[in-house]
PyMOL Python script that loads the backbone (N, CA, C, O; Angstrom):
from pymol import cmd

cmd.read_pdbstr("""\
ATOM      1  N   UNK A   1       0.848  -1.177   0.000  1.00  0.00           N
ATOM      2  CA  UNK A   1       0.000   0.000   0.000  1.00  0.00           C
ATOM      3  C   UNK A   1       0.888   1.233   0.000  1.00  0.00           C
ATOM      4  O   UNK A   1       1.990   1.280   0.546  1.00  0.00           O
ATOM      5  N   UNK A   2       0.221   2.377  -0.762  1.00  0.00           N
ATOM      6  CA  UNK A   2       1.157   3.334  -0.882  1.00  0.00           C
ATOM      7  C   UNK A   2       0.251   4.651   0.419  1.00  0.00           C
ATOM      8  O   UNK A   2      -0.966   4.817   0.338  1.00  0.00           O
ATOM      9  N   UNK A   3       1.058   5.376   1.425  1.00  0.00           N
ATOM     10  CA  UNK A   3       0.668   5.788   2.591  1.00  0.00           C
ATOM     11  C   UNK A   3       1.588   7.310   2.246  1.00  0.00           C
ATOM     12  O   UNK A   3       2.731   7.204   1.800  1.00  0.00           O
ATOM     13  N   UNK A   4       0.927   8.800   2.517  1.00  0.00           N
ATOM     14  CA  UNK A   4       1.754   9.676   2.389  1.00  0.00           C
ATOM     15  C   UNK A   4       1.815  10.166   3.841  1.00  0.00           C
ATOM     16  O   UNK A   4       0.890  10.683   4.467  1.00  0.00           O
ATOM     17  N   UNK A   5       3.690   9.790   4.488  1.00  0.00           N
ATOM     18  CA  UNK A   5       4.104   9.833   5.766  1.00  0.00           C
ATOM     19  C   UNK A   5       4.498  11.397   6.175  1.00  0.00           C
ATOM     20  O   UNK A   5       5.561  11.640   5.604  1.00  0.00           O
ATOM     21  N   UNK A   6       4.103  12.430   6.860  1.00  0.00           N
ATOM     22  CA  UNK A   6       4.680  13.496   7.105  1.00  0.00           C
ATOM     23  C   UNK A   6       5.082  14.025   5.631  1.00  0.00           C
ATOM     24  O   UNK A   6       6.251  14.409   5.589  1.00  0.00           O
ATOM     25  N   UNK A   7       4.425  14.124   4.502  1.00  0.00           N
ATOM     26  CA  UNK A   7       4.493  14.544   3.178  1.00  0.00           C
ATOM     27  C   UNK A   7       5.235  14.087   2.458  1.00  0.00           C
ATOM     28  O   UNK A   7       5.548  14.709   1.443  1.00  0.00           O
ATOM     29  N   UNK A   8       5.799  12.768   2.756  1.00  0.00           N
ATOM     30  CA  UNK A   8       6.527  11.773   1.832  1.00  0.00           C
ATOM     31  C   UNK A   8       6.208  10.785   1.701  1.00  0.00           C
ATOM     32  O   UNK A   8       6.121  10.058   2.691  1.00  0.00           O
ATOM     33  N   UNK A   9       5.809  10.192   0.108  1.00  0.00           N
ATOM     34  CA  UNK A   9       5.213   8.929   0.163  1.00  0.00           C
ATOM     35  C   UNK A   9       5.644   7.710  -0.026  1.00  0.00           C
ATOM     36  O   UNK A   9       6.083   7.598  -1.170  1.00  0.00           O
ATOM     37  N   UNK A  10       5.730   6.576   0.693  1.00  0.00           N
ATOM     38  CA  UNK A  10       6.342   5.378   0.952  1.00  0.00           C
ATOM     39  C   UNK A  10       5.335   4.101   0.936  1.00  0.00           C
ATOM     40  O   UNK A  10       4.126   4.080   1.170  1.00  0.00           O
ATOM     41  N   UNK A  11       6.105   3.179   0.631  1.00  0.00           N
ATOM     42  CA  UNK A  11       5.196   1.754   0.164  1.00  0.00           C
ATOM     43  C   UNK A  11       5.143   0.993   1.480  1.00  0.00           C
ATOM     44  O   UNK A  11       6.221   0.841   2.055  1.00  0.00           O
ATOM     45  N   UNK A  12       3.811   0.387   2.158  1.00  0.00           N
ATOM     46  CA  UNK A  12       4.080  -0.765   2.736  1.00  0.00           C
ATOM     47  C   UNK A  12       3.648  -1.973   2.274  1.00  0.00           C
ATOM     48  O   UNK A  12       3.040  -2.093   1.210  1.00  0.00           O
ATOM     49  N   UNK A  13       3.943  -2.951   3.063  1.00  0.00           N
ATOM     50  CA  UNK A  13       3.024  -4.185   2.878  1.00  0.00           C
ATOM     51  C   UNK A  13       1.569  -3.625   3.622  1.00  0.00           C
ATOM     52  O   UNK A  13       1.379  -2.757   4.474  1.00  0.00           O
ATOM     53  N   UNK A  14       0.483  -4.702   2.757  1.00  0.00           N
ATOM     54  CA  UNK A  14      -0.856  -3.900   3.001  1.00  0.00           C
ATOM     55  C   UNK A  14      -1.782  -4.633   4.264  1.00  0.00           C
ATOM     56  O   UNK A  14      -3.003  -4.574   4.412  1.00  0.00           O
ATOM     57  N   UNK A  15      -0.814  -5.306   5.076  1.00  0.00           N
ATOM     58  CA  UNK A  15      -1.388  -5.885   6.585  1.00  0.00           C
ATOM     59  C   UNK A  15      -0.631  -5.010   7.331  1.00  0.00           C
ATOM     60  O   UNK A  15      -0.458  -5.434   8.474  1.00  0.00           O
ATOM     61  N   UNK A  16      -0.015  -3.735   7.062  1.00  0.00           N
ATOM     62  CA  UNK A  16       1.019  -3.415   8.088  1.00  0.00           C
ATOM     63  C   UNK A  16      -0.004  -2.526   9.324  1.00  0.00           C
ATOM     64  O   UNK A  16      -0.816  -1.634   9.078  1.00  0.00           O
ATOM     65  N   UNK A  17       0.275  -2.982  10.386  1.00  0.00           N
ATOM     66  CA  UNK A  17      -0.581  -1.348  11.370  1.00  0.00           C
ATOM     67  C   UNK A  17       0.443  -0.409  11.620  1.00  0.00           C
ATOM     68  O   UNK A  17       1.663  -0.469  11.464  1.00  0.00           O
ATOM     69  N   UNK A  18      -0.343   0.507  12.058  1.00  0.00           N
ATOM     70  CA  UNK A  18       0.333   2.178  12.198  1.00  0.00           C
ATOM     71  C   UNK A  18       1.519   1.795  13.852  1.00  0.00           C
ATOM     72  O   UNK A  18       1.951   2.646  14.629  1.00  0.00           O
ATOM     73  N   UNK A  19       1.694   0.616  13.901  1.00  0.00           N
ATOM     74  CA  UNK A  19       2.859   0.551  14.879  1.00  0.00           C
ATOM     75  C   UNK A  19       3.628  -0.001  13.927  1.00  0.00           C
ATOM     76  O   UNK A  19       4.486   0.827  13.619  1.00  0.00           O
ATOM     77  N   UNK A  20       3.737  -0.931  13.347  1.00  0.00           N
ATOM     78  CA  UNK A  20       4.295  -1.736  11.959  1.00  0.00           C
ATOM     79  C   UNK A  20       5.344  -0.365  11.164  1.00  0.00           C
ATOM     80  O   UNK A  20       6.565  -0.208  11.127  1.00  0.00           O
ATOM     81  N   UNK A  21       4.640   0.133  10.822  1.00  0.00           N
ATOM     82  CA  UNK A  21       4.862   1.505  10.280  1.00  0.00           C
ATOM     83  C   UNK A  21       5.908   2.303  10.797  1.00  0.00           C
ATOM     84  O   UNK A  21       6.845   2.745  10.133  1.00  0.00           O
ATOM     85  N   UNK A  22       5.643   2.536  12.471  1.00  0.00           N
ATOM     86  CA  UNK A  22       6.342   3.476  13.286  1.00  0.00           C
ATOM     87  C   UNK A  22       7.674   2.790  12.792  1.00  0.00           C
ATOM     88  O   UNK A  22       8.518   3.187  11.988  1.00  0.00           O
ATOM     89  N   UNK A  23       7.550   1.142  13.846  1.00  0.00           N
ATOM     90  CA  UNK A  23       8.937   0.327  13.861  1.00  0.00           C
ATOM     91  C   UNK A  23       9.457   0.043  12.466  1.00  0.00           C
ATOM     92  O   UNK A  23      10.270  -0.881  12.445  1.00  0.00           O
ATOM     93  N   UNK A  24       9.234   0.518  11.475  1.00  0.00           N
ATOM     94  CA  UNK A  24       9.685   0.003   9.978  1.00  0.00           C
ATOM     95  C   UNK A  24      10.502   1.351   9.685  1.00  0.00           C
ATOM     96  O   UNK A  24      11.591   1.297   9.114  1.00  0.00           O
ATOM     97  N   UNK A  25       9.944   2.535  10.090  1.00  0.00           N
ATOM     98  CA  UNK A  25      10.654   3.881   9.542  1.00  0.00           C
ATOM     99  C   UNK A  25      11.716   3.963  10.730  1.00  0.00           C
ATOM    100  O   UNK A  25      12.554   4.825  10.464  1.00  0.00           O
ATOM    101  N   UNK A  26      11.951   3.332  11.971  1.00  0.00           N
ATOM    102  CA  UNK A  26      12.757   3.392  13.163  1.00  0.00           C
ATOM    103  C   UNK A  26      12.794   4.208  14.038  1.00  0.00           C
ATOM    104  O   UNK A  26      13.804   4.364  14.725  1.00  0.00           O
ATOM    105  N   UNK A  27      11.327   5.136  14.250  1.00  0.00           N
ATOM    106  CA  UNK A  27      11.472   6.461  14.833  1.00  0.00           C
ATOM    107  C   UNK A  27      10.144   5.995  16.190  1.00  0.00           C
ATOM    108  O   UNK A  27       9.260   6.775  16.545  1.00  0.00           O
ATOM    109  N   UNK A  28      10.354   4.408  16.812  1.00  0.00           N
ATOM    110  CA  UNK A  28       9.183   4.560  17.489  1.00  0.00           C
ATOM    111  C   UNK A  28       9.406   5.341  18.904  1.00  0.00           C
ATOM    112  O   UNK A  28       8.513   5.833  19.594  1.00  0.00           O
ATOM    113  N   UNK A  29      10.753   5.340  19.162  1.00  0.00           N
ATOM    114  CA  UNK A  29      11.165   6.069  20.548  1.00  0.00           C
ATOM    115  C   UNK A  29      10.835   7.778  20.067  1.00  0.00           C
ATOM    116  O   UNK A  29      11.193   8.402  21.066  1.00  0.00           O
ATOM    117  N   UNK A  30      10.440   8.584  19.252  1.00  0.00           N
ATOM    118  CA  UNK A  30      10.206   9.311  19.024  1.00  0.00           C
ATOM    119  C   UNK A  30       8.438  10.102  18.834  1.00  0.00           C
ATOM    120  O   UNK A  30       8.075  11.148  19.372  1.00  0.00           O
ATOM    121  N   UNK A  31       7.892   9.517  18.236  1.00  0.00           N
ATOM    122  CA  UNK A  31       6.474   9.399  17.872  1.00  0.00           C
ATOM    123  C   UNK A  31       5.899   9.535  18.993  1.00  0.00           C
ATOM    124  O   UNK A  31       5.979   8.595  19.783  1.00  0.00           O
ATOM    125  N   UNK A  32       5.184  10.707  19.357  1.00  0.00           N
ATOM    126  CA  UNK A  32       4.253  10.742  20.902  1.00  0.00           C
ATOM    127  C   UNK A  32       2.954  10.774  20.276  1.00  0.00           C
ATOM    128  O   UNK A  32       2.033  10.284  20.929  1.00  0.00           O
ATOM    129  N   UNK A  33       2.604  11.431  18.722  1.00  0.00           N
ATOM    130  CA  UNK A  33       1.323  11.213  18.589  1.00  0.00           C
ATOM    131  C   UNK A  33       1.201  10.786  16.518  1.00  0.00           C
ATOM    132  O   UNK A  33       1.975  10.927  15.571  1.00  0.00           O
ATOM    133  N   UNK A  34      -0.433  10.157  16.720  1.00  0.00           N
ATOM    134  CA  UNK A  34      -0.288  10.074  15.361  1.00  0.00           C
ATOM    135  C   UNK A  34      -1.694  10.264  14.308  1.00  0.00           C
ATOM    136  O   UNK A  34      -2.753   9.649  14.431  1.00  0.00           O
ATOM    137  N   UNK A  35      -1.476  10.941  13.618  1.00  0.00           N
ATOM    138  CA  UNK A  35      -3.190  11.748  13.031  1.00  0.00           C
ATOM    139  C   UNK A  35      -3.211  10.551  11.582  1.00  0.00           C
ATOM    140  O   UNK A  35      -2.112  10.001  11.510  1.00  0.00           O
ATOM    141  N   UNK A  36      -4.090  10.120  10.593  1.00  0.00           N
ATOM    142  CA  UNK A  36      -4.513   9.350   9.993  1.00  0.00           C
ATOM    143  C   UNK A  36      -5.781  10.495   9.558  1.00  0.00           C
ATOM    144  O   UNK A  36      -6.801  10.671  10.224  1.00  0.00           O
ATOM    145  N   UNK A  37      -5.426  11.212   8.263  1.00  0.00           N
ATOM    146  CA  UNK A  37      -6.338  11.533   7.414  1.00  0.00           C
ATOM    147  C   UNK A  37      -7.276  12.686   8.548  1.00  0.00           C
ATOM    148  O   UNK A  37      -8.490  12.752   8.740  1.00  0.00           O
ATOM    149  N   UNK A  38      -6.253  13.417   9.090  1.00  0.00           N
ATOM    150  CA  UNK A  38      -6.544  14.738  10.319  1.00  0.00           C
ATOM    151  C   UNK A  38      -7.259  13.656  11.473  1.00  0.00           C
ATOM    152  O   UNK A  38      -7.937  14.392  12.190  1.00  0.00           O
ATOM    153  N   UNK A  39      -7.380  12.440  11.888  1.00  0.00           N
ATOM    154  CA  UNK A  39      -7.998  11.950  12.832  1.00  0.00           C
ATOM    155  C   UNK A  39      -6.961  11.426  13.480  1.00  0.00           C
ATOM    156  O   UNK A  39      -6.185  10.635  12.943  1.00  0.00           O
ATOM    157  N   UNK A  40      -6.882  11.745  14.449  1.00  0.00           N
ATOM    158  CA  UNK A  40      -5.974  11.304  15.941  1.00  0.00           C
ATOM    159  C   UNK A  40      -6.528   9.918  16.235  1.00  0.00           C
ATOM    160  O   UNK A  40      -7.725   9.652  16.340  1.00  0.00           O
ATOM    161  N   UNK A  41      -5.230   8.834  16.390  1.00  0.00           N
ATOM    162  CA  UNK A  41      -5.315   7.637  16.517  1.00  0.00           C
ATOM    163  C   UNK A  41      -4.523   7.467  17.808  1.00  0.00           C
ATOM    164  O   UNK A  41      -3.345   7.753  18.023  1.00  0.00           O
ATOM    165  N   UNK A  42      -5.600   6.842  18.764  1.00  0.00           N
ATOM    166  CA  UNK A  42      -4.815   6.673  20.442  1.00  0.00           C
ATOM    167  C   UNK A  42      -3.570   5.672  20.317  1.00  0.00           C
ATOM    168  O   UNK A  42      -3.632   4.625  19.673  1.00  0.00           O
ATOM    169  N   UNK A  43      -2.615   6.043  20.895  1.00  0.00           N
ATOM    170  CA  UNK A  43      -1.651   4.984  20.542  1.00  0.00           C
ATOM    171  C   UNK A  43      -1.560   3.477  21.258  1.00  0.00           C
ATOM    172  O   UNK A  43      -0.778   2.545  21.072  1.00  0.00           O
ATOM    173  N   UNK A  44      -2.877   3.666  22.300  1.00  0.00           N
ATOM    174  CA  UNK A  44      -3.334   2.025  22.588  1.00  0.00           C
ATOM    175  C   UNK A  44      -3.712   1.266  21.645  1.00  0.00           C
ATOM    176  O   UNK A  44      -3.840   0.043  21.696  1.00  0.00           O
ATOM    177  N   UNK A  45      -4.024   2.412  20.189  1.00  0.00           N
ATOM    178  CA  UNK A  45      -4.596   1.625  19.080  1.00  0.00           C
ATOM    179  C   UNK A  45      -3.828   1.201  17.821  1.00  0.00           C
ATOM    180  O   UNK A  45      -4.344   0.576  16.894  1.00  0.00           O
ATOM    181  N   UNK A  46      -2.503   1.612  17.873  1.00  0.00           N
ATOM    182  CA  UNK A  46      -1.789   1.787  16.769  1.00  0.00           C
ATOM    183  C   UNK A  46      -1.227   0.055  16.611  1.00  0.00           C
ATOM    184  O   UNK A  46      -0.599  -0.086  15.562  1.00  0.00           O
ATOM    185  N   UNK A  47      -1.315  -0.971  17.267  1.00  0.00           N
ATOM    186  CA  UNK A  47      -1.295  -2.361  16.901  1.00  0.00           C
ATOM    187  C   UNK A  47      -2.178  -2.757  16.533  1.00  0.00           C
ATOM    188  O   UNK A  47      -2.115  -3.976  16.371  1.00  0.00           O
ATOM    189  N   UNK A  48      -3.567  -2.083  16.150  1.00  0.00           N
ATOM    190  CA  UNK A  48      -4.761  -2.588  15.693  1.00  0.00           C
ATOM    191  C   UNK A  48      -5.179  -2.129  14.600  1.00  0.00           C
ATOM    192  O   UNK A  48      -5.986  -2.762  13.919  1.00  0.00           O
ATOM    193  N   UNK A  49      -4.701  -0.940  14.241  1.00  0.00           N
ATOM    194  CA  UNK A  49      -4.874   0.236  13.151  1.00  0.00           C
ATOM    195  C   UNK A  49      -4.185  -0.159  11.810  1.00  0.00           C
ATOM    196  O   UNK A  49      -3.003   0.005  11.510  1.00  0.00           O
ATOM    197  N   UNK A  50      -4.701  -0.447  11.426  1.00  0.00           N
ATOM    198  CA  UNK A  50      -4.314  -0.673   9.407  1.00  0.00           C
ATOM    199  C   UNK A  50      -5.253   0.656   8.623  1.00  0.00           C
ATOM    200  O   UNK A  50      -6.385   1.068   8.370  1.00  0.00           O
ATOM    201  N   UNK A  51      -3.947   0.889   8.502  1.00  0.00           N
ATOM    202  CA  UNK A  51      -4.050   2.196   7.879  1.00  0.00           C
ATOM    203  C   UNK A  51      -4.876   1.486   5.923  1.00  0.00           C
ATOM    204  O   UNK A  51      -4.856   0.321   5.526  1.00  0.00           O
ATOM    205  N   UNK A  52      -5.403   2.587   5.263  1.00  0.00           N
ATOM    206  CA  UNK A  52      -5.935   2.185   3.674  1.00  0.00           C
ATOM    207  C   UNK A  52      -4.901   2.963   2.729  1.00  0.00           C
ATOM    208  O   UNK A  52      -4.343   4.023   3.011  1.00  0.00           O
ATOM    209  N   UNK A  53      -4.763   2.233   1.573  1.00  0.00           N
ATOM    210  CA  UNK A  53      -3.739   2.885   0.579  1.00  0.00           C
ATOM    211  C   UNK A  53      -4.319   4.601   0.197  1.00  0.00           C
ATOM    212  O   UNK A  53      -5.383   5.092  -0.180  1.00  0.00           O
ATOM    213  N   UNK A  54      -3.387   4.952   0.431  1.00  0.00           N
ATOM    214  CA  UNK A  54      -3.478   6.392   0.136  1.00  0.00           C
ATOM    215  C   UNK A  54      -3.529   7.193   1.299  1.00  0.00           C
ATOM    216  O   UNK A  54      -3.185   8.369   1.185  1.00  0.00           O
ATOM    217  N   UNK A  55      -3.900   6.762   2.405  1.00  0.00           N
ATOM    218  CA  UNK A  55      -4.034   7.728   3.541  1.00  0.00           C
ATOM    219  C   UNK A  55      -2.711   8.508   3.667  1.00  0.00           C
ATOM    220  O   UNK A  55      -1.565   8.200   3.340  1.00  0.00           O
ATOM    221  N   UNK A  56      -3.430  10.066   4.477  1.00  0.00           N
ATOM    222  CA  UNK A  56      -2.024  10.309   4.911  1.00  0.00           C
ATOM    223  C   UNK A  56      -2.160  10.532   6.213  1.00  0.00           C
ATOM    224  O   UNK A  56      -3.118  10.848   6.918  1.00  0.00           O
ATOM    225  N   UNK A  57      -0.803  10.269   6.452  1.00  0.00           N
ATOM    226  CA  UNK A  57      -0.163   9.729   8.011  1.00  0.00           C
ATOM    227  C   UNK A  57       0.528  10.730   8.488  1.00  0.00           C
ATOM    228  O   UNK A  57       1.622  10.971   7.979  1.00  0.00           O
ATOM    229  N   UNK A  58      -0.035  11.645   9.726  1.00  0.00           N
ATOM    230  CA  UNK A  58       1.269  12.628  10.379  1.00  0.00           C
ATOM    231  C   UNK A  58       1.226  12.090  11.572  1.00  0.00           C
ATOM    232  O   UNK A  58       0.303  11.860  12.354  1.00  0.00           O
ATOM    233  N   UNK A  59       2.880  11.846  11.611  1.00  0.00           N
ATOM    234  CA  UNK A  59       3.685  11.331  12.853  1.00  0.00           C
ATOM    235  C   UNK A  59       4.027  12.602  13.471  1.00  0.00           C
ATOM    236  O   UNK A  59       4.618  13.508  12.883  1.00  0.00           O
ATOM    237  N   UNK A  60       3.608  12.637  14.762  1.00  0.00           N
ATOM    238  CA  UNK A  60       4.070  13.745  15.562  1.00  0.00           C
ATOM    239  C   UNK A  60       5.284  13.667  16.724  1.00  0.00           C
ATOM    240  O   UNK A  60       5.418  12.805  17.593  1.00  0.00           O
ATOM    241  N   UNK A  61       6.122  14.841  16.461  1.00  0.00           N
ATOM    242  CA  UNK A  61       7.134  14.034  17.747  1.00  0.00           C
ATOM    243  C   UNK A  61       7.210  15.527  18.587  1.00  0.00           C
ATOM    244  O   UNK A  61       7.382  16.671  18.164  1.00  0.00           O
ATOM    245  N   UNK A  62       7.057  15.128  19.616  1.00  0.00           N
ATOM    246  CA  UNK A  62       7.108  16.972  20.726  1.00  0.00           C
ATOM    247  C   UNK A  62       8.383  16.973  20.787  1.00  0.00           C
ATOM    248  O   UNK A  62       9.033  15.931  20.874  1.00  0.00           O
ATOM    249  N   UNK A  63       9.012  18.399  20.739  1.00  0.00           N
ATOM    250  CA  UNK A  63      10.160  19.038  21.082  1.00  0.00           C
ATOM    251  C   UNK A  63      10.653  19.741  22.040  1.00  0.00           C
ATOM    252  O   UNK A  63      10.775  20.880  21.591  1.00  0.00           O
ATOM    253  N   UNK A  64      11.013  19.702  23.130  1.00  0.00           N
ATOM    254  CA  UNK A  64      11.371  20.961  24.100  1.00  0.00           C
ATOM    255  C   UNK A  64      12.357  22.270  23.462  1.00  0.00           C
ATOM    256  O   UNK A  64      13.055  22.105  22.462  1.00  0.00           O
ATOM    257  N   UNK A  65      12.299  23.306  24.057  1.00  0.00           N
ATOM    258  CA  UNK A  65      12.587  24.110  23.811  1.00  0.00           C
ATOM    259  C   UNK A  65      12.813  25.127  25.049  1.00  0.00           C
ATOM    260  O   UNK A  65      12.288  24.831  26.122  1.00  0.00           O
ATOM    261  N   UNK A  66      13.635  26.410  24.934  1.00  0.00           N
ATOM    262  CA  UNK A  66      14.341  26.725  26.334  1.00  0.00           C
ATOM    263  C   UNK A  66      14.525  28.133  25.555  1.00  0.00           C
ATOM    264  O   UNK A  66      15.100  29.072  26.105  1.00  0.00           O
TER     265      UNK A  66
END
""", "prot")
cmd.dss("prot")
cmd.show_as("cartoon", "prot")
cmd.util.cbc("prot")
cmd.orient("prot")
């Protein structure tokens, strides 16, 4: 399935869930939140969540700042 990630678009396999995803791009220690087509997906749900070809996916990561 083709998924557009933070405005870049990348192929998965089409059983992958939106944790599949996280751990495939390597940024899961990063990722605090994650929107699916502007809808916020709880991340209790992101092992259950199969994303559809074409969606787009914003991975959010918080930053501190000083």
């Amino acid at each position: 399935m083709t998924l557009i990630i933070n405005g870049e678009t990348k192929d998965f396999k089409d059983d992958f869930t939106l944790q599949n995803i996280i751990t495939n791009l390597q940024i899961e220690d990063k990722v605090m939140a994650a929107a699916v087509n502007m809808n916020i997906v709880k991340k209790d749900d992101w092992n259950s969540f199969i994303p559809k070809n074409d969606d787009k996916i914003e991975l959010l990561q918080f930053v501190g700042g000083g």
